[in-house]
C-alpha positions as CSV (number, residue, x, y, z in Angstrom):
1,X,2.2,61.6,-11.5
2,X,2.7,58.9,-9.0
3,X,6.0,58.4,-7.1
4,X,6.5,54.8,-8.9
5,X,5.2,54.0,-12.4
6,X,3.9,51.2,-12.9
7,X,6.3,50.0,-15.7
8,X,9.3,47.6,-14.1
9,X,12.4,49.4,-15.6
10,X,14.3,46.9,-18.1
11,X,17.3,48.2,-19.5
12,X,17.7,48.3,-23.9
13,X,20.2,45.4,-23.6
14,X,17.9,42.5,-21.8
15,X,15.0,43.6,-24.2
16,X,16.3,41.3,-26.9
17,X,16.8,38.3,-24.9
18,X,15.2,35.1,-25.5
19,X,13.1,35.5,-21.3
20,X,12.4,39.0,-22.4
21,X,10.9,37.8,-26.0
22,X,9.1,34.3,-24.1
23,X,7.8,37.1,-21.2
24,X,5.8,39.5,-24.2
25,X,4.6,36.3,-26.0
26,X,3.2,35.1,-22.3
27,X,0.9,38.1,-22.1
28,X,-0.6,38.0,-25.5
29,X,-1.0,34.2,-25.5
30,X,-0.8,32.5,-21.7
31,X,-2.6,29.6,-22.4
32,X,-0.2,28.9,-25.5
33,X,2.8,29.3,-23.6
34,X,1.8,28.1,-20.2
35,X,-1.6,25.8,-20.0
36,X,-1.1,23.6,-23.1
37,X,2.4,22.7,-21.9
38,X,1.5,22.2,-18.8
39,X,-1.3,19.6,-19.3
40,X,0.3,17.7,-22.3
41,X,3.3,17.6,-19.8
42,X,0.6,16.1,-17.4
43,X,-1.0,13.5,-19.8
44,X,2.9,12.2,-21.4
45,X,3.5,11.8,-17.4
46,X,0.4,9.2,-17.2
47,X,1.4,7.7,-20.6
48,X,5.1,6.6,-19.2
49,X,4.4,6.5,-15.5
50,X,1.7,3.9,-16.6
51,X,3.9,0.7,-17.6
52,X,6.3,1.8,-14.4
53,X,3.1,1.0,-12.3
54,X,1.5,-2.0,-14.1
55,X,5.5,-3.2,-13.3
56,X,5.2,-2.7,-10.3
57,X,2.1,-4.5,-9.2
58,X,3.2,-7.5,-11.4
59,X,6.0,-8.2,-9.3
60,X,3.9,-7.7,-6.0
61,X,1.6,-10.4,-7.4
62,X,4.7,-12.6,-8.0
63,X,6.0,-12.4,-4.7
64,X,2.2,-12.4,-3.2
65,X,0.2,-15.4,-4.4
66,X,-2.6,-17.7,-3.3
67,X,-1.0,-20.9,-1.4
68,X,-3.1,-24.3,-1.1
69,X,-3.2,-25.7,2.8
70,X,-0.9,-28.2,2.0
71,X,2.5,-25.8,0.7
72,X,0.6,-23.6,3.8
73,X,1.8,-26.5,6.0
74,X,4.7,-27.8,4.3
75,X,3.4,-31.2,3.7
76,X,5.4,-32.9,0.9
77,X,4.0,-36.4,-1.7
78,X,6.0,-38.3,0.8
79,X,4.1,-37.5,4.3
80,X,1.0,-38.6,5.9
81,X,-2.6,-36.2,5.0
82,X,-3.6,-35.0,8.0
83,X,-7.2,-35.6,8.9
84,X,-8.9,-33.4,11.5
85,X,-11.2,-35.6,12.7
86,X,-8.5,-38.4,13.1
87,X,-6.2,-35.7,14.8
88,X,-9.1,-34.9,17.1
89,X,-9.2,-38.3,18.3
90,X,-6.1,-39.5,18.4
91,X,-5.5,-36.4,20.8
92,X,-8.4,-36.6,22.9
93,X,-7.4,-41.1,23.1
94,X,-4.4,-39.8,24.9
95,X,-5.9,-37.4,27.3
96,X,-8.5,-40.1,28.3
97,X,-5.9,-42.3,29.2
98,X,-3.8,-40.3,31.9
99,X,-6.2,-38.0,33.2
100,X,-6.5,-37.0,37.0
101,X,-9.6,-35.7,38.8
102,X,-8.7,-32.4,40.4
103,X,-10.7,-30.3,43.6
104,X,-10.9,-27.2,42.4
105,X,-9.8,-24.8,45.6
106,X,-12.4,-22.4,46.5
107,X,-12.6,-19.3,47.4
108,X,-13.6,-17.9,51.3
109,X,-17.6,-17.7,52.2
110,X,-18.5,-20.7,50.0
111,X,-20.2,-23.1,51.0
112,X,-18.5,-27.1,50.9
113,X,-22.1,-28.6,51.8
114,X,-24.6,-29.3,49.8
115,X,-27.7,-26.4,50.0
């Protein structure tokens, strides 16, 4: 005989408990009384987590939505269109007008003549 049976001692008393009773069931029927509960817990946790997402991403798209140029830019009915061509040239007019011819310094061992 070995020095330690097998068999975990439970007293008479805890032998009529409702852990006790659920503990024999879970031998004779484990994927009664532990797989089946387990995945329909799993699937009823996609069927109500589902609507708390779709939620969710509604109100991201609310606060996140496609903008035209103009709300972009802030342009109201009341202002001027702004034309990139006609900014182009108004801007480059300007420069044109005021512009100052600059020699560039250069750097030691160039040459100034021409080659």
């Amino acid at each position: 005989m070995p020095t330690f049976q097998a068999k975990p001692f439970r007293p008479s008393s805890a032998s009529n408990t409702l852990p006790a009773r659920y503990r024999a069931l879970l031998r004779k029927h484990p994927f009664a009384l532990f797989g089946l509960p387990f995945i329909v817990t799993i699937v009823a946790g996609s069927f109500f987590l589902t609507p708390a997402a779709a939620l969710r991403y509604e109100r991201h798209d609310r606060k996140v939505r496609q903008m035209s140029k103009e709300e972009e830019l802030g342009i109201g009915k009341d202002r001027r269109k702004v034309d990139l061509k006609e900014e182009y040239y108004r801007l480059a007019a300007k420069d044109l007008d005021d512009w100052e011819q600059k020699r560039v310094k250069r750097l030691k061992g160039e040459h100034d003549g021409i080659l």
